[in-house]
Every structure is written in C-alpha cells, then in structure tokens.
C-alpha positions, 0 to 999 in steps of 0.5 A: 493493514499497517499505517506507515509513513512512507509507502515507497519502501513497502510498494517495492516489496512486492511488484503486484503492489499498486499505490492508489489513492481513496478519499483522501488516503494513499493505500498500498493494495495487492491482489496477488498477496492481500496480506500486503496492504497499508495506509498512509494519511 
C-alpha cells in the first residue's frame, strides 16, 4: 500500500484501478492486480 498525494496518476496505471472512498480516505484498489493499492487522506 503506498500513500501518495495524488491518485489520478496511479488510477491510469492500470484499467481494473477503481477509486473509492471508505471513512473518510480516498483509496485505489484493484481486484485483478492487488499488488496495486494506495491511500490518500
């Protein structure tokens, strides 16, 4: 998991990417690849 500032750059890294956001934290997650995830907030 990587804590990055933006996550517009890592969400086109890869198309299964989908941008969700769980209390309050904005979160890039992948089924396909869980390899990559990362956090922001």
């Amino acid at each position: 998991m990587k804590v990055v500032s933006s996550l517009k750059s890592l969400k086109k890294r890869d198309i299964n990417n989908k941008v969700v956001k769980r209390r309050g934290k904005i979160y890039v997650i992948n089924k396909k690849n869980p390899r990559m995830k990362a956090r922001q907030g």
